[in-house]
C-alpha positions as a Python dict, from the first residue, in 0.01 Angstrom:
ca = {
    (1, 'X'): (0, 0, 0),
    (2, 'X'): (208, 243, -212),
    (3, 'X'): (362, 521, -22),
    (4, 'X'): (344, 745, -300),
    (5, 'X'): (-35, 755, -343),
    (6, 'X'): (-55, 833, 15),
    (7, 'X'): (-96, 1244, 13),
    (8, 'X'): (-452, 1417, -75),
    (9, 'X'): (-651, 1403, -386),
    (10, 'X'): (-595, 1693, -553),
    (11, 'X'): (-273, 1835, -392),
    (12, 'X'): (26, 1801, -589),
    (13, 'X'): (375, 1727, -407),
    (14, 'X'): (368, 2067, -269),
    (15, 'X'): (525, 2251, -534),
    (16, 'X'): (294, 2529, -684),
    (17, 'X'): (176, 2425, -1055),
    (18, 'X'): (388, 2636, -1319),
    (19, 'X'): (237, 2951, -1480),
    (20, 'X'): (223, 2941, -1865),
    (21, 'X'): (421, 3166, -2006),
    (22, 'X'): (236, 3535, -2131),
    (23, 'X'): (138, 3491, -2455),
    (24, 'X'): (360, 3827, -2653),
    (25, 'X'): (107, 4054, -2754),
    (26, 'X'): (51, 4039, -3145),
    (27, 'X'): (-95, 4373, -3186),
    (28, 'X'): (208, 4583, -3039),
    (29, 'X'): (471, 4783, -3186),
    (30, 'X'): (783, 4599, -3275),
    (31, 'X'): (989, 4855, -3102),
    (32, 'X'): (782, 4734, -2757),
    (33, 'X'): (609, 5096, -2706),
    (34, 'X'): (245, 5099, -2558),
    (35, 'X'): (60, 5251, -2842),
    (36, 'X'): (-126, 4982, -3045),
    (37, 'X'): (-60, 4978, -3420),
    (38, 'X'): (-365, 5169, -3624),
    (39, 'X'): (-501, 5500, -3608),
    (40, 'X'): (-635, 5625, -3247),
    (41, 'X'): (-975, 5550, -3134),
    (42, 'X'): (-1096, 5862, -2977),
    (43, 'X'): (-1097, 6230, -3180),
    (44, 'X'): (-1169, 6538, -3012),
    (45, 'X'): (-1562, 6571, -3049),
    (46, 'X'): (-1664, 6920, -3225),
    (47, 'X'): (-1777, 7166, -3005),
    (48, 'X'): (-2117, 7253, -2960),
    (49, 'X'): (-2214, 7606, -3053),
    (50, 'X'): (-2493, 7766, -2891),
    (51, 'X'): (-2797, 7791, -3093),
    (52, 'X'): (-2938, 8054, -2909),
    (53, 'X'): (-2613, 8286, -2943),
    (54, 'X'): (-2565, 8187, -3248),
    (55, 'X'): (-2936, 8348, -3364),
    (56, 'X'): (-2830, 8680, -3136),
    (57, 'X'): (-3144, 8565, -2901),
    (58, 'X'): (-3069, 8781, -2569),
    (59, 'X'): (-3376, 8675, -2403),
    (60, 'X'): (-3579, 8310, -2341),
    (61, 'X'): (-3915, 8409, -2330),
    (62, 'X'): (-4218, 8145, -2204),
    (63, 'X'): (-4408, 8298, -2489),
    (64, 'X'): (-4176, 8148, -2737),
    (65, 'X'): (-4303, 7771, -2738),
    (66, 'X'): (-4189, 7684, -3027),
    (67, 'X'): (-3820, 7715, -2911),
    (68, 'X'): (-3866, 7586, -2568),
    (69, 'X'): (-4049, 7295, -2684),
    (70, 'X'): (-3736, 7239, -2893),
    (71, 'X'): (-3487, 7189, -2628),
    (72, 'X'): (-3742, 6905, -2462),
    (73, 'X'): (-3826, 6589, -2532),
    (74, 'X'): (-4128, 6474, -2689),
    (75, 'X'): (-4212, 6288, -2326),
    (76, 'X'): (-4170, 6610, -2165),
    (77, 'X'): (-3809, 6634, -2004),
    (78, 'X'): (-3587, 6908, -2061),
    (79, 'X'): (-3250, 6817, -2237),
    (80, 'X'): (-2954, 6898, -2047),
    (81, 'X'): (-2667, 7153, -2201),
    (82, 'X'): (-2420, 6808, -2295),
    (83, 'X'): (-2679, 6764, -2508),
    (84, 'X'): (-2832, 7111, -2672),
    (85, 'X'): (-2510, 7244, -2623),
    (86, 'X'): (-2660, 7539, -2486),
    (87, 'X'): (-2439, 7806, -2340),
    (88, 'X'): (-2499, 7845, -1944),
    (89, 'X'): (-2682, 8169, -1941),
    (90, 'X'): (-2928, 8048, -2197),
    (91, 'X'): (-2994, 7688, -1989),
    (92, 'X'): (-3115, 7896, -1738),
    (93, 'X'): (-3390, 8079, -1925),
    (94, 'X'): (-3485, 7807, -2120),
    (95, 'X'): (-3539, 7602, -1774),
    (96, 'X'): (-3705, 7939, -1610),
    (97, 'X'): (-3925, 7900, -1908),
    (98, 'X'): (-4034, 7531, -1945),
    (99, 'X'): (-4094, 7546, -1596),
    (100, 'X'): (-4337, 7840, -1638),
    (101, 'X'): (-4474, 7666, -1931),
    (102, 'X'): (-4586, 7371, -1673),
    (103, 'X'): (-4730, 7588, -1406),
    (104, 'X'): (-4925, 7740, -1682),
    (105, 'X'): (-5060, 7394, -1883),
    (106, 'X'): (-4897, 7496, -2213),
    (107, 'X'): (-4651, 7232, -2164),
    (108, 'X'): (-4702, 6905, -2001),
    (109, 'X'): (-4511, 6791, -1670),
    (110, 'X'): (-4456, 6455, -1847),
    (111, 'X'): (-4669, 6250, -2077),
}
């Protein structure tokens, strides 16, 4: 019987196998900075006026369907600000008023 063959399948001879070496990074910067070559990814997004302000509407009225049904979706759920880009104060009404619009079967709860 050999002596060398005597150790278990699958272990080496103890040693830990070699890690391959990184592979340099084609898409750097010769002058090794971390920026990636080509323009950057991610512009500032334009800000979102309100609409609301914008039209020198002081009050949200429940009366006004037409603009509350705007800032909802056609299933029934209100649209949040991140997405109207409605100002705080107007957020409010327009909630106060979709939500009066429900109690009062002009607008449906969901469809």
């Amino acid at each position: 019987m050999d002596t060398e063959n005597t150790s278990q399948p699958g272990s080496s001879s103890g040693a830990p196998a070699p890690r391959p070496a990184a592979r340099p990074d084609i898409h750097r910067r010769p002058d090794d900075s971390r920026r990636p070559y080509g323009p950057r990814k991610h512009f500032a997004p334009r800000r979102k006026v309100c609409r609301l302000c914008a039209e020198k509407i002081d009050q949200v009225d429940y009366k006004q369907v037409q603009i509350v049904k705007s800032f909802c979706t056609d299933t029934g759920k209100m649209l949040s600000r991140r997405i109207t880009g409605v100002c705080a104060k107007h957020q409010r009404q327009v909630a106060r008023a979709v939500k009066i619009n429900r109690n009062l079967s002009i607008m449906p709860y969901s469809v």
